[in-house]
C-alpha positions in Angstrom: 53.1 7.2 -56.7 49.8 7.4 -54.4 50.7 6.9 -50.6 49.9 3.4 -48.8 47.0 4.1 -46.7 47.7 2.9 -43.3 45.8 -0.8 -42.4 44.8 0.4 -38.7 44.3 4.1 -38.0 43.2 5.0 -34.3 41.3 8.0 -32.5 41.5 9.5 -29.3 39.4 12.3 -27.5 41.1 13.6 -24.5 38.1 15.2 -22.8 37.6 17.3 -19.6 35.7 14.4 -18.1 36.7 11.1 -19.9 39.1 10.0 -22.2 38.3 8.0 -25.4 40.0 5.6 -27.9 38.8 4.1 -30.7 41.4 1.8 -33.3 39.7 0.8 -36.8 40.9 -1.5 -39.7 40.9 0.3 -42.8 40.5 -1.3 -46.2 39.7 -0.1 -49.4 38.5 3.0 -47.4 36.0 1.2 -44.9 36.8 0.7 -41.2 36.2 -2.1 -38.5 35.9 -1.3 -35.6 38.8 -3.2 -33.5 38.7 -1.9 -30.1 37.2 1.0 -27.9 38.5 2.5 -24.7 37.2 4.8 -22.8 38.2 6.0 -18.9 37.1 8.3 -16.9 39.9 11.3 -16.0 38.1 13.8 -14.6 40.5 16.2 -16.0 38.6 19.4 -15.4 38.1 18.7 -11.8 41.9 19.3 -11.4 41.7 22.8 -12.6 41.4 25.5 -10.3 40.7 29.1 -9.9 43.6 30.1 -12.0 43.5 27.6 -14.8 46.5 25.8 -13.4 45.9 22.1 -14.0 46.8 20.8 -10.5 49.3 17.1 -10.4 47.1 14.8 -9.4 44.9 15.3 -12.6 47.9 15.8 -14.8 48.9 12.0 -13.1 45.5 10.5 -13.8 45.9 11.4 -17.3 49.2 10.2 -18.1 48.6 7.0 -16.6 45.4 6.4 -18.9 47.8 7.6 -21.8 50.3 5.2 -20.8 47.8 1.9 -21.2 46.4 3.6 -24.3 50.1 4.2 -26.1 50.3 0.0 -25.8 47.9 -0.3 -28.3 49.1 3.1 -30.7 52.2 3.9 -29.9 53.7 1.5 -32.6 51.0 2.7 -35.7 52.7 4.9 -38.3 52.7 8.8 -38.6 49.4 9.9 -39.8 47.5 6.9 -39.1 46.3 8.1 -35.4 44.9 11.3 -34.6 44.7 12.5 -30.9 42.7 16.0 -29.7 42.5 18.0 -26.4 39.5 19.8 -25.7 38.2 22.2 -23.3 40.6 21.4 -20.0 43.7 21.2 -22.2 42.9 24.6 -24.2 42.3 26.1 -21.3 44.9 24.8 -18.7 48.1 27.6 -18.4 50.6 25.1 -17.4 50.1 22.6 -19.9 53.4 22.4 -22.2 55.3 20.5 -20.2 52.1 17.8 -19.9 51.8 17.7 -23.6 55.7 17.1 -23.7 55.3 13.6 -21.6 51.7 12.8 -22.9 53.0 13.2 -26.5 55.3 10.7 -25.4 53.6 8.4 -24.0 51.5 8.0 -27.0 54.3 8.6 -29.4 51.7 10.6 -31.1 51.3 14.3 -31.3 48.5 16.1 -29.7 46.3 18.6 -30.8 44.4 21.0 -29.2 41.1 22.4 -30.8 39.0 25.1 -30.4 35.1 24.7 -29.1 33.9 25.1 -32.7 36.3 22.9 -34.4 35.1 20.3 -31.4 31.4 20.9 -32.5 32.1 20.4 -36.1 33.8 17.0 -35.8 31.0 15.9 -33.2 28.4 17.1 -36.1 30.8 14.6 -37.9 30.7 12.0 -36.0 27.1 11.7 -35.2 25.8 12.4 -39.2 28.4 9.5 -39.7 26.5 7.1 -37.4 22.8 7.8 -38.2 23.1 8.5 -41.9 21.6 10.7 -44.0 18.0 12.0 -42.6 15.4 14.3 -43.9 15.1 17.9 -41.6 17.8 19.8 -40.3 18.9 18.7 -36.7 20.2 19.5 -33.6 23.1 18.2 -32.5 24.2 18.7 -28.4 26.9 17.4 -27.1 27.8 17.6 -22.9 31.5 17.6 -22.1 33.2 17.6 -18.8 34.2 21.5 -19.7 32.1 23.4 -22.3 28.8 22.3 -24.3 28.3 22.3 -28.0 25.4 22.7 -29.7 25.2 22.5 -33.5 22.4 22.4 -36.3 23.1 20.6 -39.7 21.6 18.2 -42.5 23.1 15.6 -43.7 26.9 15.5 -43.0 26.7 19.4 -43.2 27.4 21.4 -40.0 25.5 24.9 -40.6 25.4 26.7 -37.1 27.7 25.8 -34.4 28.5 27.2 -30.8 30.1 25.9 -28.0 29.8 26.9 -24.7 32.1 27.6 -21.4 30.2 25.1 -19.2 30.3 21.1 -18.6 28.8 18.3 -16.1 32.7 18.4 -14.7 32.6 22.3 -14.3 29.0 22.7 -13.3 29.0 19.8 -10.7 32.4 20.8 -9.2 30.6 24.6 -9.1 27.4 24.1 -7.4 27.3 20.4 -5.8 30.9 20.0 -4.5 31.6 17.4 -2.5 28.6 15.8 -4.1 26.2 17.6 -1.7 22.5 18.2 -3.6 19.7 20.5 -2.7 16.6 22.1 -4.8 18.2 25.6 -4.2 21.3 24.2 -5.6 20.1 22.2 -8.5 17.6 25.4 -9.5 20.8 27.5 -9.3 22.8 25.2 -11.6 19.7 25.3 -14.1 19.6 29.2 -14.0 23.6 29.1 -14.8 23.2 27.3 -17.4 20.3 29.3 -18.9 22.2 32.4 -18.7 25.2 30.6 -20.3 22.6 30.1 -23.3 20.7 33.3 -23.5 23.0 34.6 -26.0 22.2 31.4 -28.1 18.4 30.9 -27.6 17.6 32.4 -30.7 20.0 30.7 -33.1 19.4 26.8 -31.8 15.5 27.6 -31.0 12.7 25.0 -32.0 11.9 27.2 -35.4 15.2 26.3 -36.6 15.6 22.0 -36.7 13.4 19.2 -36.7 15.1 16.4 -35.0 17.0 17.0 -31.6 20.4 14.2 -30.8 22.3 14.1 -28.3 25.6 12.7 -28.4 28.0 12.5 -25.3 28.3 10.3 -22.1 26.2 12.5 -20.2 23.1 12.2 -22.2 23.4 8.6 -22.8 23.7 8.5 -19.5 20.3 10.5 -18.6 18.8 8.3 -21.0 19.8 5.1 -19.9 18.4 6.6 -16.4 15.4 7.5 -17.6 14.6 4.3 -19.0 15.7 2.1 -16.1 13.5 4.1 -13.9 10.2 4.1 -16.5 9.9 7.8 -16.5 10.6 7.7 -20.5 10.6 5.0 -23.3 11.5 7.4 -26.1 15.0 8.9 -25.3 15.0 11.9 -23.4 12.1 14.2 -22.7 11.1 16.9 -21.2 8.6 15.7 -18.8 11.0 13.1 -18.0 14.1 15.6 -17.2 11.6 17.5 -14.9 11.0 14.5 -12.9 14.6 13.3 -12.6 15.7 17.0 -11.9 12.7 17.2 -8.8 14.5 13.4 -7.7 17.8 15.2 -7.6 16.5 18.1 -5.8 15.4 16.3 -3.5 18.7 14.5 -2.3 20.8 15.5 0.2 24.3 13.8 -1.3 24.7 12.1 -4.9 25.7 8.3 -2.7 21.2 8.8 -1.6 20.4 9.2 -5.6 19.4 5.4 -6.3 19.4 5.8 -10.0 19.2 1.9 -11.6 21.0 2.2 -14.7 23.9 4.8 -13.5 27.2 3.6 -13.5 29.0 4.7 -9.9 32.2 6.5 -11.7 29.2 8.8 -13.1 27.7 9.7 -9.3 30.0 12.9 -9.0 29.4 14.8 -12.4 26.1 13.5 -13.2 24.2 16.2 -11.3 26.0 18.9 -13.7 25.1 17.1 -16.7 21.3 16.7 -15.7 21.5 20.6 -15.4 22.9 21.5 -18.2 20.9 19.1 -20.1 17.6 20.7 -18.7 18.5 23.7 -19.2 19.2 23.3 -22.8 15.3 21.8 -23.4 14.0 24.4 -21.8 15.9 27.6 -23.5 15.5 25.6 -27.0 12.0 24.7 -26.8 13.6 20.9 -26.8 10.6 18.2 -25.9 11.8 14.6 -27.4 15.9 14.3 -27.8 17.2 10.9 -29.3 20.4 9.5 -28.5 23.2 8.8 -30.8 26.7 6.4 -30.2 28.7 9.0 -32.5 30.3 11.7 -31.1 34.2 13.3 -31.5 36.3 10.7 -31.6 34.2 8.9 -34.6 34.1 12.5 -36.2 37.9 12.5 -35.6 38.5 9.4 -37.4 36.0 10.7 -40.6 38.2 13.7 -40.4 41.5 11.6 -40.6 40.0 9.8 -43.6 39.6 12.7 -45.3 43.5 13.4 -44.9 44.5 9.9 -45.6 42.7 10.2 -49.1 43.4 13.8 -49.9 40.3 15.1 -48.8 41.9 17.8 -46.2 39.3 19.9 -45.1 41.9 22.1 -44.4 42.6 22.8 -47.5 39.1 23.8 -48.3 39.2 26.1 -45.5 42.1 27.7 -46.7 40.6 28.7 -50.1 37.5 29.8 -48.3 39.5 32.3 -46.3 41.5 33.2 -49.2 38.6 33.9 -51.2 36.4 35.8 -48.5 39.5 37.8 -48.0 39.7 39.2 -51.8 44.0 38.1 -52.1 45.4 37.9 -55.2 45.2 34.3 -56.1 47.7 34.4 -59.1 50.3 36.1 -56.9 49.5 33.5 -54.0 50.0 30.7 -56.9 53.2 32.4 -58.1 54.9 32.2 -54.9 54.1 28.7 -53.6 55.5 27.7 -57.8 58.9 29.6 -56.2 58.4 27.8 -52.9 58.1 24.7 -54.7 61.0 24.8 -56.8 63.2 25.8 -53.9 62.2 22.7 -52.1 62.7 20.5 -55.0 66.5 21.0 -55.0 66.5 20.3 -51.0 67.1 16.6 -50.0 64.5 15.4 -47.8 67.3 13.5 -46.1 70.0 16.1 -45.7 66.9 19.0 -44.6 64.7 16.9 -42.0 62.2 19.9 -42.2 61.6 19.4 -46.1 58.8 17.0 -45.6 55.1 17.0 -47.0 53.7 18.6 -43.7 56.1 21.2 -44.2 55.0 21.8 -48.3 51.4 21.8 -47.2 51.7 24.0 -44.8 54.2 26.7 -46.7 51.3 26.1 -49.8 49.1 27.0 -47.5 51.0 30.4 -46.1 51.4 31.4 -49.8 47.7 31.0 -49.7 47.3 33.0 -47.0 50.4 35.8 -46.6 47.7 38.8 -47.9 44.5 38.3 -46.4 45.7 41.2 -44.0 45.4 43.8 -46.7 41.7 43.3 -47.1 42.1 45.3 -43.6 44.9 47.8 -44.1 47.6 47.9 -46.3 50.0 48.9 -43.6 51.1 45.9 -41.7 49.4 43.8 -43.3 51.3 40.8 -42.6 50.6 41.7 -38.9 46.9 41.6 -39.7 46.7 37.9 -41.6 48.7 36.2 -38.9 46.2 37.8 -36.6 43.2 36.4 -38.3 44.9 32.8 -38.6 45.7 32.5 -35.0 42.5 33.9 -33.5 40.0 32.6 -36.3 38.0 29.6 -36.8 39.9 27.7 -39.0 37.8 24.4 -39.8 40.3 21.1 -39.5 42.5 23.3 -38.2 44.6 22.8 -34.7 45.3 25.4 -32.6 49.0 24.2 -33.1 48.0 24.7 -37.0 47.0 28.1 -36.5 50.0 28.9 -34.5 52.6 27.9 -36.8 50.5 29.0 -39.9 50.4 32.6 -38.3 53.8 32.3 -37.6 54.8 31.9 -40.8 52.4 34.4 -42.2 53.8 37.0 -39.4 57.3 36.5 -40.4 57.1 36.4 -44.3 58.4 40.3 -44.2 60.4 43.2 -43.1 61.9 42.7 -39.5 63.0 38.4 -38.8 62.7 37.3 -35.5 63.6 33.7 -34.4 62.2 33.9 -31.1 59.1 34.4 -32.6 59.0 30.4 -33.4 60.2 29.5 -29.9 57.2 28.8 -28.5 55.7 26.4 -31.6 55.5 22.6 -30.7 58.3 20.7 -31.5 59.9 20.7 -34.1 58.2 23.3 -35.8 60.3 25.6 -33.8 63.5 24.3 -35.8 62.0 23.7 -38.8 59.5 27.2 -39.2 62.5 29.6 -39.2 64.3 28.1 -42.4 60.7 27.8 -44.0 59.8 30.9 -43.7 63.5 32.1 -45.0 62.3 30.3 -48.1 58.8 31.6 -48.3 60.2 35.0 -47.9 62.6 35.0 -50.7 59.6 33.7 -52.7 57.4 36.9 -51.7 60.3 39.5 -52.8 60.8 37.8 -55.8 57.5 38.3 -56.8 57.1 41.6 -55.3 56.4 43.3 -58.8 53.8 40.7 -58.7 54.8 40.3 -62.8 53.4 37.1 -64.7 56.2 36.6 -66.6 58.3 33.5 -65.6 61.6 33.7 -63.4 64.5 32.4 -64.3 65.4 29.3 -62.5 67.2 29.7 -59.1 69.5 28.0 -56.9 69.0 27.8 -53.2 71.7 26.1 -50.9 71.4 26.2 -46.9 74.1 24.8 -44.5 72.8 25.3 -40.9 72.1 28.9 -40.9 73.7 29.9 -43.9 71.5 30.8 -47.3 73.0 31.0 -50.4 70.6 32.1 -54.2 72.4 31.8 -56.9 70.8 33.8 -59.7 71.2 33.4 -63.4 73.8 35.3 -65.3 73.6 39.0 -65.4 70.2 38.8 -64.0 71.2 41.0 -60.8 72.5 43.6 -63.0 69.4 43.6 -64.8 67.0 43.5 -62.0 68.7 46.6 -59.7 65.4 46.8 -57.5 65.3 43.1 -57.0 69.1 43.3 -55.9 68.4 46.3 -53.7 65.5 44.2 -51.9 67.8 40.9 -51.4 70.8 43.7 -50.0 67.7 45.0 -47.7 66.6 41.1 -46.8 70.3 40.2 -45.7 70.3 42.8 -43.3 66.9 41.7 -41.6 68.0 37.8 -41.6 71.4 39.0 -40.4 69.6 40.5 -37.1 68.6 36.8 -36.5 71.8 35.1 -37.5 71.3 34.1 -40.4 73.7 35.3 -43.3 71.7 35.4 -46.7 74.6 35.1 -49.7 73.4 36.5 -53.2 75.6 35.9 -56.4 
């Protein structure tokens, strides 16, 4: 029987400058809009020269998660969907803030890489203007880093983001809110050097149609507009003369911008910067200004999971595919994995759940893409490319559990390799991987012929296969491989019994 799909699902972009929460209706696969909150955190500012996320930030967010879990924190599992961008991928000390922001959602958080943030901002803003003719540029200004992406349609075909933000970029050259020309053309060159490497790839010659989608350059528009310097969005001629009105300031309190909200005086500077910058490096003259950004690309994205359209999954066989695996050996093992799971309770074993199956599908997938690198190792070598690559719809708590799953699926068995997952995946990950490695050496003459059916029993961290008949006395290199596997699980603690 299909799953219910949830009535309300929810979104929520925890961003180095602001914070953001959508909640929809959903029915019959359309959403309402219902409510939209947004506050303004400042997270980034709280980071300092070491990446340590300093208290007072840390309190700032919790207390905006606190008033936003009233409205979530009752909505099923798998109807909300919460991210952490460049601040919280950056931050060293930020387990224990996930731990009590997790809970004050009563939601899990993930935290995404730069270029899975530009391809859900791509999402989000195709999502709100439609379908146009001409590829287009998409630029989005955080509080932290700056994406820039080109795409038609609902298609994403270039994407970059960048190590600089109106939080980053104001708190770098006009702290304390102090402006000057020298400063403001010093923030402009930063950011130019920031996209030299770039130019070429999100130049003029390669869109039509320039949008930009955060608060920052709705902001600058709305500016511009107030102040009659442009009636068409943002130009270029425009940014020049706002940039000259900045330079010309002594402190952001003298910058008398109509149309400029006060909570926006301290970063704005940065965001003008960056934003000039970006027009000149890219040959940008006319930019338009869109209302989609992440958090409506979030919830697109959570559609697509709600109605089994995981775009992780398509990832997956992307990978698998550009990485020449066997696919009929991958399919053999998760039929194994599968059949183990079946005779599991999903009441008595808390981790057999459909998370867990997707993702153990997905490490069958996945266990081999190391020997299109070297042979030797070669679990070492997939888990690598998990973790570190880009891994569209993928989390970099995804990656991390994927890889460790991948890392583990052979020869030496360490638990503490799962200690540092999120919870509860570092419960739940050792006895999954246990199961995805007896599927692996099962299969290890990589045979089409059926096995016979097995039995698989676990009681805390004892693991007992029961194999037909005579089939051990039949299969001696089999045996001697299971003899071989109890040693490496004992090593962790874990007694595997064979009869």
């Amino acid at each position: 029987m299909p799953k219910q799909p949830p009535e309300i699902v929810a979104a929520l972009d925890l961003g180095s400058n602001s914070f953001h929460m959508i909640v929809c209706s959903l029915h019959n696969g359309q959403l309402q809009n219902l409510d939209s909150l947004k506050e303004m955190v400042r997270l980034a500012s709280g980071l300092d020269d070491n990446n340590m996320l300093d208290e007072a930030a840390q309190q700032r967010a919790l207390s905006c998660l606190e008033r936003f879990g009233q409205r979530i924190r009752d909505l099923p599992t798998g109807s909300v969907r919460v991210v952490g961008t460049n601040t919280l991928r950056t931050a060293k000390n930020i387990q224990d803030f996930l731990v009590k922001a997790e809970a004050a959602l009563n939601h899990p958080i993930d935290i995404i890489s730069g270029i899975e943030e530009a391809r859900m901002i791509y999402l989000g803003v195709a999502h709100s203007l439609g379908n146009t003719a001409g590829l287009r540029l998409v630029i989005d200004i955080g509080g932290g880093s700056t994406e820039y992406i080109i795409g038609s349609n609902n298609t994403p075909h270039d994407k970059e983001s960048l190590h600089m933000g109106c939080v980053s970029i104001s708190k770098l050259f006009f702290a304390g809110g102090v402006l000057s020309k020298e400063a403001m053309k010093n923030a402009i060159l930063f950011a130019e050097q920031e996209l030299e490497p770039v130019e070429l790839r999100f130049n003029r010659s390669n869109w039509f149609h320039a949008i930009g989608a955060s608060g920052s350059l709705r902001a600058i528009a709305r500016v511009l507009e107030a102040a009659n310097w442009s009636n068409n969005g943002i130009t270029r001629a425009a940014l020049e003369r706002l940039v000259e009105h900045l330079g010309n300031c002594r402190h952001v309190n003298e910058m008398n911008l109509p149309g400029l909200d006060n909570e926006r005086f301290p970063v704005f500077p940065g965001g003008v910067a960056i934003a000039y910058a970006s027009f000149k490096a890219l040959g940008i003259e006319q930019m338009t200004v869109s209302d989609g950004a992440l958090r409506e690309g979030l919830i697109q994205d959570l559609l697509g999971r709600i109605y089994d359209h995981d775009i992780r999954a398509t990832t997956v066989q992307m990978v698998a595919e550009r990485y020449h695996t066997d696919i009929a050996q991958a399919q053999r093992v998760k039929q194994t994995v599968n059949q183990f799971l079946t005779q599991l309770d999903e009441n008595a074993y808390p981790f057999n759940n459909e998370t867990s199956r997707q993702f153990l599908a997905w490490a069958a997938d996945l266990h081999e893409i190391g020997r299109d690198i070297a042979h030797s190792g070669y679990h070492k070598h997939s888990a690598y490319i998990i973790e570190n690559g880009d891994l569209a719809g993928f989390s970099r708590q995804d990656q991390q559990l994927l890889a460790a799953l991948v890392r583990s699926h052979r020869r030496k068995f360490s638990s503490a390799r799962f200690n540092n997952l999120p919870t509860p995946w570092q419960h739940h990950a050792p006895l999954l991987t246990v199961l995805l490695r007896l599927a692996v050496l099962l299969h290890r003459n990589r045979h089409s012929v059926d096995l016979p059916d097995f039995k698989v029993a676990l009681a805390k961290n004892k693991i007992t296969l029961q194999t037909p008949s005579d089939w051990l006395a039949q299969s001696p290199l089999t045996m001697a491989d299971l003899k071989q596997e109890a040693d490496y699980l004992k090593a962790s603690g874990y007694t595997l019994t064979v009869c």
